[in-house]
Every structure is written in C-alpha cells, then in structure tokens.
C-alpha positions in Angstrom: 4.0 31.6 12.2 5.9 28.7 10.8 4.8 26.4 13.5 1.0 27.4 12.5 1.5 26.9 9.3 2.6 23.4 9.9 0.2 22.5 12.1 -2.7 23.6 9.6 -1.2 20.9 7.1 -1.1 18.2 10.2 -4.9 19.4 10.4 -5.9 19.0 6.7 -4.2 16.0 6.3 -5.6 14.6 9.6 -9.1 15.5 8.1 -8.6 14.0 5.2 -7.4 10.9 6.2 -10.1 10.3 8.8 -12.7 11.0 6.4 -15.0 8.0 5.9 -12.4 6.0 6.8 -14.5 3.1 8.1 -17.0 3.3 4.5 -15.0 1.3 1.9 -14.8 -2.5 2.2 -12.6 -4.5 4.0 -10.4 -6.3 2.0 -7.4 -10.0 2.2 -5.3 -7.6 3.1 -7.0 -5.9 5.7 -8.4 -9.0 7.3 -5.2 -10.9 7.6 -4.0 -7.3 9.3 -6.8 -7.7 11.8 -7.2 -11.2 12.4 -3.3 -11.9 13.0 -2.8 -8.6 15.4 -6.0 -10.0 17.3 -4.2 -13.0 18.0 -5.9 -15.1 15.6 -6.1 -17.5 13.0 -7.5 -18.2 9.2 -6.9 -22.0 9.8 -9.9 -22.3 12.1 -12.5 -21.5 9.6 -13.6 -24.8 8.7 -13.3 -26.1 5.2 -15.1 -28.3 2.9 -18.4 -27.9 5.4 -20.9 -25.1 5.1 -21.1 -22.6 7.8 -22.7 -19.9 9.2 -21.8 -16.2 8.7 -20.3 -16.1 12.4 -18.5 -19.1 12.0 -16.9 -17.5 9.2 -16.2 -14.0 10.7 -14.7 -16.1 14.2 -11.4 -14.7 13.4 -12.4 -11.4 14.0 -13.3 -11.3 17.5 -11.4 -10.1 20.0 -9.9 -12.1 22.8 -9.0 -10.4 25.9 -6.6 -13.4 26.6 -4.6 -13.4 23.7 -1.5 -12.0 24.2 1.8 -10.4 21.4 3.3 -14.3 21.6 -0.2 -15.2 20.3 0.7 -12.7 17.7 4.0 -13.6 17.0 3.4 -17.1 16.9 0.5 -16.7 14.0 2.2 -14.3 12.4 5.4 -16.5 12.2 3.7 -19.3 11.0 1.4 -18.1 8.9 1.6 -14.8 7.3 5.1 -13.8 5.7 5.7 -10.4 7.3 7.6 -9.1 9.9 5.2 -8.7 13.3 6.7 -5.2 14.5 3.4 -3.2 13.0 1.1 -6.5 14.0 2.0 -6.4 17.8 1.6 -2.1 17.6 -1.8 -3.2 16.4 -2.3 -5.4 18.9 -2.2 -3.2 21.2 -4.3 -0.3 19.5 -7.1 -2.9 19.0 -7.4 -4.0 21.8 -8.4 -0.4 23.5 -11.2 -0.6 21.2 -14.0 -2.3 21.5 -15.4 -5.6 18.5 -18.4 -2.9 17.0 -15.3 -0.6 16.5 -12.8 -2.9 15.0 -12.5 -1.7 11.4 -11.9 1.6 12.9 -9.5 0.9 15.6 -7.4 -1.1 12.7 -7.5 1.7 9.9 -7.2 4.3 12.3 -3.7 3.4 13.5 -2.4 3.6 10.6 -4.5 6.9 9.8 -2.1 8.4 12.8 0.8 6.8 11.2 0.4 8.4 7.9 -0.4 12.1 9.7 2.6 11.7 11.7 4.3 11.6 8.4 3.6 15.2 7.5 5.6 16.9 10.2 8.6 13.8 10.2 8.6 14.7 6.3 8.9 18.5 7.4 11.7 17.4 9.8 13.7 15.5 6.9 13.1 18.2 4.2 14.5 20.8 7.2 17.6 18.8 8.2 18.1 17.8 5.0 18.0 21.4 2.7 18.1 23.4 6.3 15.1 25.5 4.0 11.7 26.1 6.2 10.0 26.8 2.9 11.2 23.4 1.2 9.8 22.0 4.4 6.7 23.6 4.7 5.9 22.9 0.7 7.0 19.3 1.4 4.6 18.8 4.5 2.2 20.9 2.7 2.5 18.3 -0.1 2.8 14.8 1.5 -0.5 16.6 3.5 -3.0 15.9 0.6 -1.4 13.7 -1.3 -3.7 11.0 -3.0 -1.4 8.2 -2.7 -0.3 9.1 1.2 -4.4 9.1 2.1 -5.1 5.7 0.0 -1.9 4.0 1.8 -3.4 5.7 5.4 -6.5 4.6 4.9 -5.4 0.9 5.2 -5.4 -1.4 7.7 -2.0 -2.4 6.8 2.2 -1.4 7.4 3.0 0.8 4.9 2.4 4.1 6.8 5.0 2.7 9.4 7.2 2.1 6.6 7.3 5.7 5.8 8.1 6.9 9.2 11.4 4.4 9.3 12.3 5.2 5.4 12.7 8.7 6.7 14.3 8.6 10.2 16.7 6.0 8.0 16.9 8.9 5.4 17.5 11.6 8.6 20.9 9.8 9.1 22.0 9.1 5.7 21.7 12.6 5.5 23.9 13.4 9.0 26.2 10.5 7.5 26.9 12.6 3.9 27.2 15.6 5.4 30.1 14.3 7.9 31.5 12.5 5.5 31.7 16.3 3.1 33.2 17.7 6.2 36.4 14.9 7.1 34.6 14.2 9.9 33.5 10.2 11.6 29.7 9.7 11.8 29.0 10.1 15.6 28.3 6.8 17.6 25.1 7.8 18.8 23.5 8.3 15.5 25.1 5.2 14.0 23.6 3.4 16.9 20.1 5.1 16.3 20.3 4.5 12.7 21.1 0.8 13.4 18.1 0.6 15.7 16.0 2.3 12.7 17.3 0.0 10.0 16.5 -3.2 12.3 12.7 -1.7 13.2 12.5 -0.9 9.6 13.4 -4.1 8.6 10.7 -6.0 11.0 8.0 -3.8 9.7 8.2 -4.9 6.4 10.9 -6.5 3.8 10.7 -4.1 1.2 12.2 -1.5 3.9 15.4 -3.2 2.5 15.3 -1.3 -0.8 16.1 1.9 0.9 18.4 0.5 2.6 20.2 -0.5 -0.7 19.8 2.6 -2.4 21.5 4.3 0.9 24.6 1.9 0.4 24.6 2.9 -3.9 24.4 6.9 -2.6 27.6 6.2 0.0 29.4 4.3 -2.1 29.6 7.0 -4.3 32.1 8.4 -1.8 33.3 5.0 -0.5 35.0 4.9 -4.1 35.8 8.4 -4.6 39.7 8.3 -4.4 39.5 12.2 -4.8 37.1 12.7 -1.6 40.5 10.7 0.9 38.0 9.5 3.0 38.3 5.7 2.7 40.1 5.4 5.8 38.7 3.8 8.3 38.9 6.2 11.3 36.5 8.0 9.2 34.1 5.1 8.1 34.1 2.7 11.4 30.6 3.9 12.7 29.0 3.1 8.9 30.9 0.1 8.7 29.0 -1.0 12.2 25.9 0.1 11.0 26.1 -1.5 7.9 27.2 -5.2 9.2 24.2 -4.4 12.3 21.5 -3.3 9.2 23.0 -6.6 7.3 22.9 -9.1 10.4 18.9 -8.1 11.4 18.0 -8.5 7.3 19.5 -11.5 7.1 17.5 -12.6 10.3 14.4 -11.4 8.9 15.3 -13.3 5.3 16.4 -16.9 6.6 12.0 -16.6 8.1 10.6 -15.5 4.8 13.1 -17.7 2.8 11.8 -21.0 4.8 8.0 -19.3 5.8 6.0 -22.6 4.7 3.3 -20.2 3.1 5.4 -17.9 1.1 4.7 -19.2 -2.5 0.9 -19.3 -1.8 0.9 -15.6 -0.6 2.9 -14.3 -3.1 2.3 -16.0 -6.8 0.1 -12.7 -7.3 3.7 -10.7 -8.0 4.9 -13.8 -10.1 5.4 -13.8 -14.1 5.1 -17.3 -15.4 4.0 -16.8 -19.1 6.0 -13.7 -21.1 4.7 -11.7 -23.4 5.0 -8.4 -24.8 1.9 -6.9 -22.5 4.2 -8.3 -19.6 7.4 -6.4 -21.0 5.4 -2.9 -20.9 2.8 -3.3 -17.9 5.5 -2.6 -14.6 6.4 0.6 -16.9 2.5 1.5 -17.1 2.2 0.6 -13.5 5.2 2.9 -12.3 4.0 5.8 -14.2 0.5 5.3 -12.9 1.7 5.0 -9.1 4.2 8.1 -9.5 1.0 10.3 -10.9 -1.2 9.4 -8.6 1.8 10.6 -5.5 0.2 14.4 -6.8 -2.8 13.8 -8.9 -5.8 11.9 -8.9 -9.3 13.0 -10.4 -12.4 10.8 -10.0 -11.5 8.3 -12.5 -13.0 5.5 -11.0 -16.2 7.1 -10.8 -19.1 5.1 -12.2 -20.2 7.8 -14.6 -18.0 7.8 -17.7 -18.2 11.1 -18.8 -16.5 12.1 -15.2 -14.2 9.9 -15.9 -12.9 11.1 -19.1 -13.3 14.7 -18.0 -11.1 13.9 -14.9 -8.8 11.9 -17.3 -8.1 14.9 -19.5 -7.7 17.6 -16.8 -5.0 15.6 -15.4 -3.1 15.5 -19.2 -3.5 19.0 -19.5 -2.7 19.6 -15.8 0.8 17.0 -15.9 1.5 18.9 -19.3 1.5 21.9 -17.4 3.5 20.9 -14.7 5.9 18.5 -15.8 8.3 21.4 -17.8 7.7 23.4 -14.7 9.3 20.8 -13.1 12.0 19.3 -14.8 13.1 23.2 -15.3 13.3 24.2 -11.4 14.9 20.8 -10.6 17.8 21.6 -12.8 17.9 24.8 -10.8 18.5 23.0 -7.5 20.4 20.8 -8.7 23.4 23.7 -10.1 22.6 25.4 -7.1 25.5 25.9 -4.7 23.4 25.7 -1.8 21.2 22.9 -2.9 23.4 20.6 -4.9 24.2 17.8 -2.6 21.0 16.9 -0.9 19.5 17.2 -4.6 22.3 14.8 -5.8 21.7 12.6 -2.1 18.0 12.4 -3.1 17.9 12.1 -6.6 20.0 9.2 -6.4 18.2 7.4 -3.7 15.4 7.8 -5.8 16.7 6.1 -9.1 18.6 3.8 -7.0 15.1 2.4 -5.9 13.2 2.8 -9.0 16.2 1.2 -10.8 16.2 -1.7 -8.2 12.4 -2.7 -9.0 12.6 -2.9 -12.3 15.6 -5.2 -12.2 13.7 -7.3 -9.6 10.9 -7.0 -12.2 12.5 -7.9 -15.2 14.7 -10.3 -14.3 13.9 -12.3 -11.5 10.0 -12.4 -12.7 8.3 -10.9 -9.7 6.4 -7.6 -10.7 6.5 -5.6 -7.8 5.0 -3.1 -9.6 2.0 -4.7 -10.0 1.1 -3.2 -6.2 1.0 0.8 -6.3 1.8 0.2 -2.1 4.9 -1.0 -2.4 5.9 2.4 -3.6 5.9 3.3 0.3 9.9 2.9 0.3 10.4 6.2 -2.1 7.5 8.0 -1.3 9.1 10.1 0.9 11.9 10.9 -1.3 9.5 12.3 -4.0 8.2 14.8 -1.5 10.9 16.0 -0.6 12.4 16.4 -3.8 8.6 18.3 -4.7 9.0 20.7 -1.7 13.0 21.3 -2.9 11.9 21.7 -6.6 8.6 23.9 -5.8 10.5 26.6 -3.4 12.7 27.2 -6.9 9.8 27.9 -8.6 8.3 29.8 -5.2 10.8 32.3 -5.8 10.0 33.2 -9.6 8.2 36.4 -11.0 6.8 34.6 -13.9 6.7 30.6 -14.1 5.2 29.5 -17.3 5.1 25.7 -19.5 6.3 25.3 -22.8 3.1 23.6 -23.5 0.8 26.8 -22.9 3.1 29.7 -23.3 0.0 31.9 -22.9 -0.4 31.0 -19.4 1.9 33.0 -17.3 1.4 33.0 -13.7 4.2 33.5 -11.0 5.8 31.3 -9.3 3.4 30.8 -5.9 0.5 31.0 -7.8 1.9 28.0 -9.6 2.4 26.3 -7.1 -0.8 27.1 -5.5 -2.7 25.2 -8.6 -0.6 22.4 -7.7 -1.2 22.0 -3.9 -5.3 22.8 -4.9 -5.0 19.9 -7.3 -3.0 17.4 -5.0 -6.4 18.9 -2.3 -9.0 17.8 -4.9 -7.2 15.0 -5.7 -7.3 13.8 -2.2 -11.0 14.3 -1.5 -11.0 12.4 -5.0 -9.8 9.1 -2.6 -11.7 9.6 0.6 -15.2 9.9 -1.5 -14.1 6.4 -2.9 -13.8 7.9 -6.9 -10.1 6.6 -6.9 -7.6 4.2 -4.9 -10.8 2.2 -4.7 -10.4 -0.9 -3.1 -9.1 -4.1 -5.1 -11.8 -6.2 -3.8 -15.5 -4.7 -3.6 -18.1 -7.0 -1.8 -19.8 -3.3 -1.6 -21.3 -3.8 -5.4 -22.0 -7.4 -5.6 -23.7 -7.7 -2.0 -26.8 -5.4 -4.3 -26.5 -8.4 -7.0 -27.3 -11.1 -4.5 -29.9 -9.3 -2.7 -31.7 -8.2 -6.3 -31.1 -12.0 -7.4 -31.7 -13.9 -5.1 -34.5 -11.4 -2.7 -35.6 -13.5 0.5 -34.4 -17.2 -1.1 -31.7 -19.1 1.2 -28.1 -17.9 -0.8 -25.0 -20.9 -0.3 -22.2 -18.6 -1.3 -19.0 -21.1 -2.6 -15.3 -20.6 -3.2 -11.9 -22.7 -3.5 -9.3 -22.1 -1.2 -5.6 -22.1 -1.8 -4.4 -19.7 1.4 -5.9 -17.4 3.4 -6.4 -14.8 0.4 -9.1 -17.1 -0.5 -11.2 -16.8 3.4 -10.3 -13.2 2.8 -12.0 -12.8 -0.5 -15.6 -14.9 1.0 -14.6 -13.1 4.6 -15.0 -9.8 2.7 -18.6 -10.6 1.5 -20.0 -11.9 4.5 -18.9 -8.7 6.6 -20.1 -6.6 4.0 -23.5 -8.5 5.2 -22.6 -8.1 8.8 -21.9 -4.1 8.3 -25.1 -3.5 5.8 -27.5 -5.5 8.0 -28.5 -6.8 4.9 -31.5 -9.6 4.6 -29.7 -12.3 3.0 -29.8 -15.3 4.6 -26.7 -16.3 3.3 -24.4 -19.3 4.5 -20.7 -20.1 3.5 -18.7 -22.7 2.2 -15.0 -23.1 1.2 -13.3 -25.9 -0.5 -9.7 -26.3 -0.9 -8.4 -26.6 -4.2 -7.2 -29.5 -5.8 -4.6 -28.4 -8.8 -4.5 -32.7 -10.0 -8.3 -33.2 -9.6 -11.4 -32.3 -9.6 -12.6 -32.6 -6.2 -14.1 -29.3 -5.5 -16.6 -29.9 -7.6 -17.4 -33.6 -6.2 -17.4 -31.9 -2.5 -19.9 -28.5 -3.9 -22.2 -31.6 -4.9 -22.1 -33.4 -1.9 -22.1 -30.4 0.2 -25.7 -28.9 -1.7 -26.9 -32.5 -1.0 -27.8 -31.7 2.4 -29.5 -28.5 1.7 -33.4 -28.1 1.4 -34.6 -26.4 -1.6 -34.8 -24.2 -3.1 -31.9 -22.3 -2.9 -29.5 -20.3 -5.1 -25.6 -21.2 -5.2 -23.5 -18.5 -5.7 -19.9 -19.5 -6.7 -17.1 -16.9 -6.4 -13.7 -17.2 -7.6 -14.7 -20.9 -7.8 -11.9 -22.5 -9.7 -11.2 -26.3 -10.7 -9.8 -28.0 -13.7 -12.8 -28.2 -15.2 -13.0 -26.5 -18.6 -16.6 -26.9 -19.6 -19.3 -25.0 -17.4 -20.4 -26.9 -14.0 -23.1 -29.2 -14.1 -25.0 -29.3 -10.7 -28.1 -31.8 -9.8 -31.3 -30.0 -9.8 -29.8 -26.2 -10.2 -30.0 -24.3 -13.2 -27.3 -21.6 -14.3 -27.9 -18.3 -14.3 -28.2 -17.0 -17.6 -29.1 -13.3 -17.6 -25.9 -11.0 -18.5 -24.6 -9.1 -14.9 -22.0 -6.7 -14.8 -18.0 -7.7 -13.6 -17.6 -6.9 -9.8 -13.6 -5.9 -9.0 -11.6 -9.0 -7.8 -14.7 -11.5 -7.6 -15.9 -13.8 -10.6 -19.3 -15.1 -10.2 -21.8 -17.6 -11.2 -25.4 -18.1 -10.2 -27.3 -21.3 -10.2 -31.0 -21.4 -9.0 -31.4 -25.0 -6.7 -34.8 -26.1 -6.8 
C-alpha cells in the first residue's frame, strides 16, 4: 500500500513535469546549458558583422566528435560553474537527436527533479522514521510549483536537490550518533565526503548547506554538557569536514580567478543603495518561499485572473499559515519529533540567515533569483510533511482567521495538497514561473510590424548573456517556422565610447533597402535617441516584452 502510494506521487509529479515541457522559450540560461554540454562555444558567433539565423544558432548543433574534455575545457574557460551536471548532459544529449535538443536538455533535469520525490520520501523516513511524514513530504515536493518551474529548466538545480539531500541523509545519521555516544561510521563519512565534493562541482551555492550543516553540529561541537568533544568520537566529521573544505576550496581558487566572472554575475550586484534595495531581497524571499506551496495564474494576461488568483492565495496563506505555525510547535515539544524538528529548523534559518547576510552586506542579492532557493528546498518539505502529519492526526483543525471553518485535520490537508496540484498545473500551462526572457511575445510584434520586409535585428554584447538574449529570438523563429526574413547582428559594447553606434551605421550601409532595424537591449552612452541615415523611428506606442527593450526604425 505504502509503496503504491508513493509511486502515484512519482506519477503525478512525473506528469506534471513533462507537461509541455518543450512550449516555453528558451532562455541565457538555458542556451549556455546546451551549448557548453554540446561541447560548444558562444565565442564563435561572429561579432560586429551581420549574420544569418544559422550562423547565429551554430552553437547549438551537435557534434558527434566532441568529447567531456571539450566540455570541460569550455566550461572552464568560459562559463563559471562547476561541469559535474554539464558532462551528465553531455551525455544525455547526445542520445538524442538536433530536432530534439530542447527536449533532451530539459528533460534530464525533468528526471532529476522526479527522482527527488521518492529521495525526499527517503530523507523525511530516515530522518522522522514516520511513513506518513514521508508520504505527505513526497506527496508535497510532487506538485510543488517551485520543484516543476526549477525541473522544467535546462539547468543544475534539480541535481542540486538530490546532493542537498543525500548530504542531509548523513547529517542526520551524524546527529543521531552523536545523541547516542557513538563515532560516525567510516563508510558514511566517506560517502558523505564523496556527496559534499559532487555537490560542490554541481554548483557553488551547494556550499550553503554545507555551512548550515557545520552551524547545526556545532551546536553539539560546543555543548560542554553533551561530553562529546573528544575526538574518538568526532575523527570521522573532522575528515569529512577538512575533505568537504579541501574540494570547495578547489572549486573557489576557479571561480575566484574564472576571467568571466564579473560579466556573468553583475545581475546579483548592488551598486547604488536605496531604500527599495533595503526591502526588495525581503519581498523576493517571501515571494520564492510562497510560491514552494502556492501559485495561482498570476501571470496570466487577463487581469481580472490575476487578481482573483492573487486574493485566493491571501485568503488561502491566511488560512494556512496559523495552521501551521500551531502544528510546528506541536512537533517541535514532541518527544518523538524534537530533534529532527530542531536538526531541520535550524538548517533552514542557518541558510536563510546566510543569504541575507551575503545580501546585505557584501552587496550581492542572491535573492534576486527564486532558483537559488534549490539549497533549502528540500528542507521546507520536509519540515511540511513533519508539520502536516500533526495536523493529519486532528479531529478538528481550524485558523484563527475563519473560526467558522472547521474541517479535520486530513481534510485540511487535503485543501493544501489540491492547492499545491492547481498551483502546479498553474506553471506547466505557462500562467506563473514564466520565463524571464520571452522571444514568444515579441516574435508576433516583428511579424505584425515588419510583415514580409527584410528585419536586421541588433544588440550590444558584453558576455554571452547578450548572444543568449538575440539567440533566444532567432530560435523562437527557428521553432515557429515563422516568415521573417530576419538576419542578426551583435556588437560589443564599448563602456568609454560610442562605437556601437558608429559600427550599427556602417553595418546597415551595406544593406539594400528597405528594411526595418530592430534594436534589442541595444545600449551605448548615448543619452539622446539614435539617429540613423535614411531610417525613421518607430513611433507608434507597443507594449513592454519581459527582459527585451526594443526600438524600431523603418530603413528606406
């Protein structure tokens, strides 16, 4: 029974996070994903020339030669991740064939993120030794909004997951040995080593758990009460420890001295201050915790679905949060329950705590990217599954905000696993978690503007964000079979001068008219609007497309 029961939550989550999973646009992200694990590079898209749309999109095609050092070598020199989940990749890709690529690089991380639900299960198990806190935690993690936006991504984080909670497996063999007088076992240190290091080389931010693990143990570490500070007892964590802190430093002295680090990450940096600064990572946490259980069509593009779905999910969190902040407090006094409550609630705050001091006082707003949650989304189910088997259990469960309400304790729950359901089918229709770059609703723009004219579509270029973002639009043309016939041209940036805007006119030169230039993301130092022989802005008013800023002049 209990094995059927988990295997129907493997089955809805795998549904759900196969769902369309090829239908939203590809986005930086994505790309650099695909092109690095194909053994590719951004640097041979040509620059300051215009090209065609398969000149542009060269990156993407597969080479059967290519080999993991041609992946390790880009993504070494290029990118500023670790390569662990580029060379799996790698691998995956290349069973598939190029009409299949977007496919073959979401889907492997599609089976990451459902591999989750039952490793979840297995943590929530070890860790409470409760079947029902594990089946309500797979159950959970199963439809989760934010687990079927991160598995839907061409990208790492659903790796992540799987080593935060094998690492979180032995932290929680580690406590319980250390409750009992007894030495963590060799084996498991050596495993949890091994963990840490693949952890680590799947991506940086791994570290973080990592952290908090060491602020849970030294709880004990410090404990003069607890006698177990000697080091018969606390040789194996020591080895694991120096072993986590030997790979990490590995990994850091590469991303430390990565030439392409400050391009790739001045997104996450906070050079002007202001108040809106001070209170956005607080906004931005409580919107990425929410959306772990909830998320209604907000993003639909019909606003009266949006506020409906805005003001069901008030009334709904107002419903649930007494609910449970009341049944946490249960486990928490509970004999049973205490110290893996304690274990995880302080991994948890050890995490959160840790961002916001990265946040606030070194300037990078990590925040500011709902993914990088991945390294305490585990913990959160887990606690959820711990915290909803309390309220499982009651006669009666009711909120102090509608007193009226009373149902018992499963059917409250029930509302909550229905509205973590609807929530997911909320993501893979594309009404939330949309993408942060969408090529999807301006390609219509360009085709209603411009009809059967020749297009020239222009950006500047600092890193390969910038080949991403005009990568994006031409396979959006690629994928749509749309008419435009559209050609490409990128021109590095130039932060002291204006030469962008000297190469755009030089480059248009040698186009016959007429023709319409469409400039995205197209930045120079220029204050005043561009001034272009023979081409005419665009002055009609045309609505704001996510993550692409656009001009339109008419070249005749």
């Amino acid at each position: 029974m209990q094995l059927m029961l988990l295997l129907t939550w493997i089955l809805v989550g795998s549904v759900l996070r196969f769902t369309n999973l090829t239908s939203k646009p590809v986005w930086i992200d994505e790309f650099a994903t695909i092109v690095f694990s194909l053994g590719n590079s951004f640097q041979t898209v040509p620059l300051n020339q215009i090209i065609s749309i398969d000149v542009l999109l060269q990156p993407l095609q597969i080479n059967e030669n290519f080999a993991v050092q041609e992946v390790l070598q880009k993504i070494l020199t290029e990118d500023i991740h670790p390569p662990v989940y580029f060379i799996l990749s790698h691998w995956w890709i290349s069973l598939w064939s190029e009409q299949h690529l977007i496919f073959a690089a979401r889907s492997i991380s599609a089976i990451f993120g459902i591999a989750s639900i039952p490793a979840i299960y297995g943590l929530a198990r070890l860790s409470f030794r409760s079947v029902l806190i594990a089946q309500l935690a797979a159950a959970f993690i199963a439809v989760s909004p934010y687990g079927i936006f991160l598995a839907q991504e061409a990208r790492h984080y659903t790796l992540g997951i799987l080593w935060v909670i094998a690492s979180l497996c032995c932290l929680v063999v580690a406590v319980r040995r250390i409750q009992q007088q007894q030495p963590l076992p060799i084996s498991i240190a050596l495993v949890w080593l091994v963990i840490n290091a693949m952890g680590i080389s799947t991506h940086y931010f791994f570290s973080f758990i990592l952290c908090a693990e060491a602020i849970v143990l030294s709880k004990y570490w410090l404990n003069p009460e607890s006698r177990i500070t000697n080091l018969k007892l606390w040789w194996t964590i020591y080895a694991t420890v120096i072993g986590t802190i030997a790979t990490g430093l590995f990994w850091l002295n590469l991303f430390i001295y990565n030439r392409y680090t400050g391009e790739l990450t001045q997104w996450i940096k906070n050079s002007d201050r202001n108040l809106l600064d001070f209170f956005n990572p607080i906004f931005q946490s409580l919107a990425g915790w929410i959306t772990m259980i909830s998320l209604l069509p907000v993003e639909s593009p019909q606003i009266t679905i949006v506020i409906a779905s805005g003001l069901v999910m008030i009334i709904f969190f107002v419903w649930a949060i007494p609910i449970v902040f009341r049944n946490f407090k249960i486990q928490y006094s509970s004999s049973d329950n205490h110290l893996m409550t304690q274990t995880f609630t302080g991994i948890l705050l050890s995490v959160i705590a840790l961002f916001f001091i990265i946040t606030y006082f070194f300037g990078i707003d990590i925040t500011r990217g709902a993914r990088y949650n991945f390294v305490y989304f585990p913990v959160v189910m887990v606690l959820l599954g711990a915290i909803l088997a309390a309220c499982w259990h009651q006669n009666i469960s009711t909120s102090p905000a509608f007193p009226q309400f009373k149902v018992n304790g499963k059917s409250a729950v029930t509302i909550m696993w229905i509205m973590g359901l609807l929530s997911g089918i909320t993501v893979v229709s594309n009404l939330g978690y949309q993408k942060y770059y969408r090529p999807d609703l301006l390609l219509p723009i360009i085709e209603n503007i411009s009809g059967t004219k020749p297009v020239l579509i222009a950006n500047t270029h600092r890193s390969l964000a910038e080949t991403g973002e005009i990568m994006g639009i031409a396979k959006q043309i690629q994928k749509t079979n749309s008419p435009i016939n559209a050609q490409f041209l990128i021109i590095p940036e130039n932060q002291q001068s204006d030469t962008a805007t000297a190469t755009l006119i030089e480059q248009i030169k040698t186009l016959p008219r007429p023709f319409d230039l469409w400039l995205t993301n197209f930045r120079t130092i220029q204050k005043t609007p561009l001034t272009l022989p023979s081409c005419t802005a665009n002055t009609q008013a045309l609505p704001g497309i996510n993550g692409y800023e656009y001009k339109i002049y008419h070249c005749l």
